[in-house]
C-alpha positions in Angstrom: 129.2 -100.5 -36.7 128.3 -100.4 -33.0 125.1 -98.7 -32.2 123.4 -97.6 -28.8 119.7 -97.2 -29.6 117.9 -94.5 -27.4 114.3 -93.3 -27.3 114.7 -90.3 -29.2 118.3 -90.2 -31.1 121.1 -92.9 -31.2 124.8 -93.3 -30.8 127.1 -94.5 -33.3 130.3 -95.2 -31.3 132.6 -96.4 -34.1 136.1 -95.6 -33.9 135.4 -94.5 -30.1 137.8 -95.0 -27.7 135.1 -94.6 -24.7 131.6 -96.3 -25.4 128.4 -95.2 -24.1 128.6 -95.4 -20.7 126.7 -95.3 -17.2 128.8 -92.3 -16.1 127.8 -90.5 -19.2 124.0 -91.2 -19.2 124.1 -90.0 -15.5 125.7 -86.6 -16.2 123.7 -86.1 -18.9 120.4 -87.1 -17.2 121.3 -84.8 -14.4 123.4 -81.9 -15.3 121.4 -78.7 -15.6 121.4 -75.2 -14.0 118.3 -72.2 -14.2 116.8 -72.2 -17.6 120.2 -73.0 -19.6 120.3 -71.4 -23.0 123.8 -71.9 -23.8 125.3 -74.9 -22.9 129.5 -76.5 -23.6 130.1 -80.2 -23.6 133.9 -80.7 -22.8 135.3 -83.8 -24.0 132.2 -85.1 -25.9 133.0 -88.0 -27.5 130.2 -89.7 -29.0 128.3 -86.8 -28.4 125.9 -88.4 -25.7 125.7 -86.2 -23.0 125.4 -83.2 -25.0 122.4 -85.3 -27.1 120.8 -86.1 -23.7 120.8 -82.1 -22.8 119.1 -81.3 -26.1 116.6 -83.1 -25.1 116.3 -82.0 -22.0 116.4 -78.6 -22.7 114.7 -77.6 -25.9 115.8 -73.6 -26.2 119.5 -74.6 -25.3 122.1 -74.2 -28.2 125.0 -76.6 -27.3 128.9 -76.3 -28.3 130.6 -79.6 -27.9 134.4 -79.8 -28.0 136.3 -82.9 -28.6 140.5 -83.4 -28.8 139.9 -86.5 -30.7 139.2 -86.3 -34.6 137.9 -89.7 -34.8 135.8 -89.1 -31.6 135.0 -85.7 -33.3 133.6 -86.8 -36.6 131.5 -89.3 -35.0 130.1 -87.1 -32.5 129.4 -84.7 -35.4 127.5 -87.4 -37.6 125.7 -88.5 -34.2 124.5 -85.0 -34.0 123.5 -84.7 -38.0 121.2 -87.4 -37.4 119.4 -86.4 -34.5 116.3 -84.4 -34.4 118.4 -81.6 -32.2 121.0 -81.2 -35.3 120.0 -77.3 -35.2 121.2 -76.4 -31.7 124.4 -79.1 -31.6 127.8 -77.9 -33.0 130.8 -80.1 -32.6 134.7 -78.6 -32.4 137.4 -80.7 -33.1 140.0 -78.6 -31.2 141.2 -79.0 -27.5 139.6 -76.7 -24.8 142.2 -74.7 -24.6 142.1 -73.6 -28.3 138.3 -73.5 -28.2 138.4 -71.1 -25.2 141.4 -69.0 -27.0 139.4 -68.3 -30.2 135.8 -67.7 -28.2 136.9 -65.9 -25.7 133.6 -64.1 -25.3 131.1 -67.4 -25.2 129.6 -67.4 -22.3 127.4 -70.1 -20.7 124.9 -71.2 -18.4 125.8 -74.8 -18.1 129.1 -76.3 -18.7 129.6 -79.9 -18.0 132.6 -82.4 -18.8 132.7 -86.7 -17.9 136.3 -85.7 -18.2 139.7 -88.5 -18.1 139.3 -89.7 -14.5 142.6 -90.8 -13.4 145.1 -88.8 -12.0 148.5 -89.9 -12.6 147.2 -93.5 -12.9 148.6 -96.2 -15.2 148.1 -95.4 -18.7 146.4 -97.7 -21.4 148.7 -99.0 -24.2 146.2 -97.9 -26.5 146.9 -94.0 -27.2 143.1 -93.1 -27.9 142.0 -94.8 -24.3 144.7 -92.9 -22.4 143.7 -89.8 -23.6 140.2 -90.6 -23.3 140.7 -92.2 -19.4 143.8 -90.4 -18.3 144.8 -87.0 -17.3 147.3 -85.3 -15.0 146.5 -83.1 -12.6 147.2 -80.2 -14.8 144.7 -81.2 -17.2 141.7 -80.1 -14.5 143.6 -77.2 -13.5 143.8 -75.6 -16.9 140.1 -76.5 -17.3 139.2 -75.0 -13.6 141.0 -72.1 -14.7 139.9 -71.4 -17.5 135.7 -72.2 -16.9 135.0 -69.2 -14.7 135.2 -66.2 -17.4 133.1 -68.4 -19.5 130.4 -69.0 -17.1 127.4 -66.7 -16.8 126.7 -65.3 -13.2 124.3 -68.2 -12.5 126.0 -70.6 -14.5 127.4 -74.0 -13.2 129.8 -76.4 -14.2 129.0 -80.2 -13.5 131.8 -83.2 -14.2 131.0 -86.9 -12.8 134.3 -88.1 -11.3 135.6 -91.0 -9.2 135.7 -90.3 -4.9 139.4 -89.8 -4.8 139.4 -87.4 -8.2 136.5 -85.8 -6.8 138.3 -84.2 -3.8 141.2 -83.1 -5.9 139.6 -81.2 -8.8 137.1 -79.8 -5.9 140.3 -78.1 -4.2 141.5 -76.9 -7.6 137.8 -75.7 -7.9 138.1 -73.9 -4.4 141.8 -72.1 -5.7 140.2 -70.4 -8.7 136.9 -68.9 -7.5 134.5 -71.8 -8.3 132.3 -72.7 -5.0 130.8 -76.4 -4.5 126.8 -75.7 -5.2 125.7 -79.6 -4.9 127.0 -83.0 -5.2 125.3 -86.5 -5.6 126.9 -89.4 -4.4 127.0 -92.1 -6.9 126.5 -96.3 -5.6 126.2 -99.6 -7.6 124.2 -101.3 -4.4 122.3 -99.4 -1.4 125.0 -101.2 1.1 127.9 -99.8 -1.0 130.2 -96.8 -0.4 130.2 -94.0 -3.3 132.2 -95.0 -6.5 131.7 -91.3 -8.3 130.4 -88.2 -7.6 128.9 -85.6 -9.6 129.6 -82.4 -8.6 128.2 -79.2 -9.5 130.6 -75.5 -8.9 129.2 -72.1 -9.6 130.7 -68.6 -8.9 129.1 -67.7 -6.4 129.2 -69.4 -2.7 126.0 -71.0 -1.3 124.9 -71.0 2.8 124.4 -74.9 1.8 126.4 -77.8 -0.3 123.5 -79.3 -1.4 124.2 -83.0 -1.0 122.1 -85.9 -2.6 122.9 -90.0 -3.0 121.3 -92.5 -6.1 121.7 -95.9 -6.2 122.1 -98.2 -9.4 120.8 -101.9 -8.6 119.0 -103.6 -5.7 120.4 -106.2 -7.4 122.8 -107.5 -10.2 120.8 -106.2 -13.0 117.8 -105.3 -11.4 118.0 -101.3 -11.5 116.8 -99.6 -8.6 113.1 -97.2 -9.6 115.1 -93.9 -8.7 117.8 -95.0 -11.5 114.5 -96.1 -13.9 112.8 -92.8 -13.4 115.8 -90.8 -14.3 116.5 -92.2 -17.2 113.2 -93.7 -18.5 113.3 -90.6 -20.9 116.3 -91.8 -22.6 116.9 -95.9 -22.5 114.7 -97.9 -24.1 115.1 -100.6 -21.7 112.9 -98.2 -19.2 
């Protein structure tokens, strides 16, 4: 059994095909949007991100849908045994299907650490590819389809690689979704970007809010603005 202890809840990522990972803490330490009540996890996994925004936000109710059963089940237990069972539900069903049978959930926040490679080579293992791969119609259907399940003031976040950024950000533009903010994400302060995570809402802003945070000063000595975010959450912190 493989376990990632955190402060408040922990992870059980057996059976997983993605682990608990940096991306994943980051988008769940940092996704939000005003006062979120309802919130959708995309592609939850192990469940962590949408664990992280329960605790974040105590009122929220979260829906979190996963395509893998195995991934599924876990995240499910994951969320039995945390003290935010209450407001965490778990759907083992594509995003598609979940969208087709709710079509009138509406939310306030909806984030995804979606497949991040476009078109890329595929891992031999079937439950990686789907968890690391996607084509480019995968992150249309899901830019399509967010907007009539977004409140007015909602947002959607996703963390994404540089070059995967700029495509689903142009998908974003075609459907009615407008860039809000973005933070640029670095191992080392003398590094270029390796992800970003982007926030889109409905309605256009005079200003892209733009922001940069940086991982180590030094191979694994974690900068304070990465301890700060996530001394909540990691028990290393």
């Amino acid at each position: 059994m493989s376990i990632f202890r955190f402060k408040q809840f922990q992870v059980d990522q057996t059976g997983c095909a993605m682990k608990v990972n940096t991306d994943g803490v980051l988008l769940g330490a940092l996704a939000g949007s005003p006062k979120p009540r309802r919130i959708l996890d995309i592609g939850t996994g192990t469940g962590v991100v949408a664990l992280m925004l329960a605790q974040r936000f105590p009122e929220a109710l979260i829906d979190a849908v996963e395509i893998d059963a195995v991934a599924a089940a876990t995240a499910k237990r994951n969320f039995e045994g945390s003290p935010f069972a209450d407001r965490l539900t778990v759907y083992s069903t594509s995003f598609q299907d979940f969208f087709a049978a709710h079509t009138d959930n509406r939310y306030d926040l909806i984030v995804s650490n979606p497949p991040f490679y476009i078109n890329s080579l595929a891992s031999p293992h079937h439950a990686k590819t789907v968890a690391k791969h996607a084509g480019e119609d995968f992150f249309e259907e899901m830019i399509k389809s967010v907007p009539q399940h977004l409140n007015d003031d909602g947002r959607l976040m996703m963390i994404l690689p540089v070059d995967t950024a700029q495509v689903v950000n142009s998908l974003a533009t075609q459907h009615d979704l407008h860039l809000h903010s973005y933070i640029d994400v670095s191992s080392y302060p003398d590094y270029n970007p390796h992800r970003k995570i982007l926030s889109w809402s409905k309605s256009e802003v005079q200003e892209v809010q733009r922001a940069a945070l940086v991982i180590y000063t030094e191979p694994r000595k974690y900068t304070a603005q990465y301890s700060a975010l996530l001394s909540d959450f990691l028990t290393i912190f």
